[in-house]
C-alpha positions in Angstrom: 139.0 62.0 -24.2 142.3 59.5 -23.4 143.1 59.1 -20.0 145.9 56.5 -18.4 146.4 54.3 -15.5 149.2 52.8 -14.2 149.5 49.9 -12.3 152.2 49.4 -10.3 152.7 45.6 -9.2 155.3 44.4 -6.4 154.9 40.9 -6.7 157.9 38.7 -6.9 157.7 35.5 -8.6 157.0 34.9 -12.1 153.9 34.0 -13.0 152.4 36.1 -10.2 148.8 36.7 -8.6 149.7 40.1 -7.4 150.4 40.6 -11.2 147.4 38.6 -12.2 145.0 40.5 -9.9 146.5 43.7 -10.9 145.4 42.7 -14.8 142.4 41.7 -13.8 141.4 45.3 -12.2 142.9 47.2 -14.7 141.2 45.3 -17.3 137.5 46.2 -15.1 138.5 50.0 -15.0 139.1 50.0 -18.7 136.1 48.2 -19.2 134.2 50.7 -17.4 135.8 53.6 -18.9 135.2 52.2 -22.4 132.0 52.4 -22.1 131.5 56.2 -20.7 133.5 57.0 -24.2 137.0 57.6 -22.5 139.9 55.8 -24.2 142.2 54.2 -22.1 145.9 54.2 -22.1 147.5 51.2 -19.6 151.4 51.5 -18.2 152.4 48.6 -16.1 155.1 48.7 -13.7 156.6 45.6 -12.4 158.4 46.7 -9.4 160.9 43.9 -9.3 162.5 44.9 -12.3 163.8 48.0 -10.8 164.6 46.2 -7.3 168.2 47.2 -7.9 167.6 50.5 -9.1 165.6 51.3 -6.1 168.1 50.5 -3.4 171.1 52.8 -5.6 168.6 55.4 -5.0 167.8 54.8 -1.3 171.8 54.8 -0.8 172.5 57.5 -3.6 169.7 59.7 -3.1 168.9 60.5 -7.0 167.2 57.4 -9.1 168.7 56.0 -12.2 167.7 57.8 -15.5 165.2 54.7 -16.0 163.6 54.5 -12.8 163.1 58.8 -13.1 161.0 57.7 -16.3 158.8 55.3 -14.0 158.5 57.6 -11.6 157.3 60.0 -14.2 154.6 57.7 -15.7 153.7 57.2 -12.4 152.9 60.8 -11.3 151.5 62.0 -14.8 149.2 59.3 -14.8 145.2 60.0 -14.3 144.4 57.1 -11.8 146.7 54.4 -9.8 146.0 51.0 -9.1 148.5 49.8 -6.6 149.1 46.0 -5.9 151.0 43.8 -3.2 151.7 40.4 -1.8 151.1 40.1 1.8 154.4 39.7 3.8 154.3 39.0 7.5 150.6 40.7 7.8 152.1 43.6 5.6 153.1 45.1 2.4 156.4 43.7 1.0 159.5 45.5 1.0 159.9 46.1 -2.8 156.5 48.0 -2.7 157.1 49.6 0.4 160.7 50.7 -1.2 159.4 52.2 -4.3 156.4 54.6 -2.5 159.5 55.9 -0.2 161.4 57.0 -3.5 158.6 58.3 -5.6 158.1 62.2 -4.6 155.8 63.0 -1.8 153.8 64.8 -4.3 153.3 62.6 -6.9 150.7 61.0 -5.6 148.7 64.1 -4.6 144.6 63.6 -5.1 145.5 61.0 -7.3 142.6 58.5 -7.9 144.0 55.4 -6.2 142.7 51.8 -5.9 144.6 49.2 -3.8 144.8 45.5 -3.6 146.6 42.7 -2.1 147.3 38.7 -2.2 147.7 36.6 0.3 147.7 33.2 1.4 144.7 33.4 3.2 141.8 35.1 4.0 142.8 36.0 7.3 145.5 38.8 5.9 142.4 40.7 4.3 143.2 43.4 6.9 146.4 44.4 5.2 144.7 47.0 3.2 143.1 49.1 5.7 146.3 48.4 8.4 149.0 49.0 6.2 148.1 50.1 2.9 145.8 52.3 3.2 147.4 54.5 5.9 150.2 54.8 3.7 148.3 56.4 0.7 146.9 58.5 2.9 150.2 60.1 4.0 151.0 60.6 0.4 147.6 62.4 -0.4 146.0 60.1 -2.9 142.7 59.9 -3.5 141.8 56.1 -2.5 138.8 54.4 -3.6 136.4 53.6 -0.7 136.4 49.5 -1.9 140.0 47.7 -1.7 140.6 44.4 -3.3 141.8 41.2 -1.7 142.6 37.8 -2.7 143.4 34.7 -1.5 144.2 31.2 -3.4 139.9 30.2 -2.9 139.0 33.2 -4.8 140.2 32.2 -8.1 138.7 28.9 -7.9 141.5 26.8 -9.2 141.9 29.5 -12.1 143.0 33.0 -13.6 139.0 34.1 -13.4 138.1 36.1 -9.9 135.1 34.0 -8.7 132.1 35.0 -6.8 132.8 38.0 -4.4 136.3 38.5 -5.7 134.5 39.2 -9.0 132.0 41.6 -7.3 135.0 43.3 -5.4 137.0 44.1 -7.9 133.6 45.5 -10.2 132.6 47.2 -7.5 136.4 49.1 -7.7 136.8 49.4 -10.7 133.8 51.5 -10.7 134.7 53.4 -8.1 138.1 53.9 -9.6 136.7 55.1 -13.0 134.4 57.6 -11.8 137.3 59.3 -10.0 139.4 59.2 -13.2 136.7 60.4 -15.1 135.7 63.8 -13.2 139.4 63.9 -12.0 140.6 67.6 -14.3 143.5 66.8 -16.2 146.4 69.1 -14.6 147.8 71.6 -16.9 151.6 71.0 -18.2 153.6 73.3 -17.1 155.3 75.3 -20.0 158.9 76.1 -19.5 159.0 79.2 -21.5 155.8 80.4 -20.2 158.3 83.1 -18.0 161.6 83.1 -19.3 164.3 84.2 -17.6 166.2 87.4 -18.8 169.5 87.7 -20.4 170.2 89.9 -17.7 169.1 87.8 -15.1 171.0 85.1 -16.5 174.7 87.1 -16.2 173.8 88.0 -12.6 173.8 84.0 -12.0 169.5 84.4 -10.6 
């Protein structure tokens, strides 16, 4: 069986922990899926690369051809991990931006593991204050353990140390169980009740 995650990122600079961390977990949920014998398709989306896109569609009301696509990948995918910078004890406004575009349904019992990065330890918070309650309005399906990290959990690095590490194993297994007993939803077939030729003159 093949399922896919996608991993929507909103950090800002480039390189970027929030990106790093985000390659990190996904790396720890395909591990773990690996070895139940699921393959594992990975779709990254940086969020900053469709900062422009993203206000058109706040002032247009209708996104761009390539943010629909995102969008897509985004809904059709079997698990979410979602991943932010801390801003002023809070999400930044590039993530907030793009889960007020995305259709309130997309998310909908979606398996769903969030993280954040922050200066210090102190903004750990941010995922049960802000993130979490905004997952819930949108009806995903969050894991019970969230990931945090600050500067002293990378230990001068790119490798999580010590309970980073545990954190984000602890996740990721959390995030692949869901995946794994999550049903695949069925496609919807557009000819599955075509409309009539008569149907179609009357303008129905």
């Amino acid at each position: 069986m093949k399922r896919t995650l996608a991993i929507v990122s909103a950090g800002l600079r480039l390189p970027s922990t929030t990106r790093l961390l985000a390659e990190r977990i996904a790396a720890a949920v395909q591990d773990e899926l690996e070895q139940r014998g699921t393959q594992v398709e990975i779709e990254y989306v940086e969020v900053r690369d469709h900062a422009h896109d993203l206000v058109n569609h706040l002032m247009a009301g209708y996104p761009s051809p390539e943010l629909e696509q995102v969008f897509r990948t985004v809904a059709a995918a079997d698990g979410l991990i979602a991943v932010t910078p801390t801003f002023t004890a809070s999400y930044n406004g590039l993530f907030k931006m793009f889960f007020d575009c995305i259709d309130d349904t997309a998310l909908t019992d979606k398996p769903t593991l969030i993280a954040a990065t922050g200066g210090t330890g102190r903004h750990s918070l941010v995922l049960e204050h802000a993130l979490r309650p905004v997952f819930a309005y949108l009806h995903a399906a969050v894991t019970p353990t969230a990931v945090f990290a600050a500067p002293e959990d990378w230990g001068g690095g790119a490798t999580p140390q010590g309970a980073l590490a545990a954190r984000i194993k602890r996740a990721a297994g959390e995030l692949a169980r869901a995946v794994e007993q999550r049903e695949a939803p069925d496609a919807a077939d557009p000819y599955d009740q075509p409309v009539s030729f008569v149907e179609l003159l009357q303008g129905r």
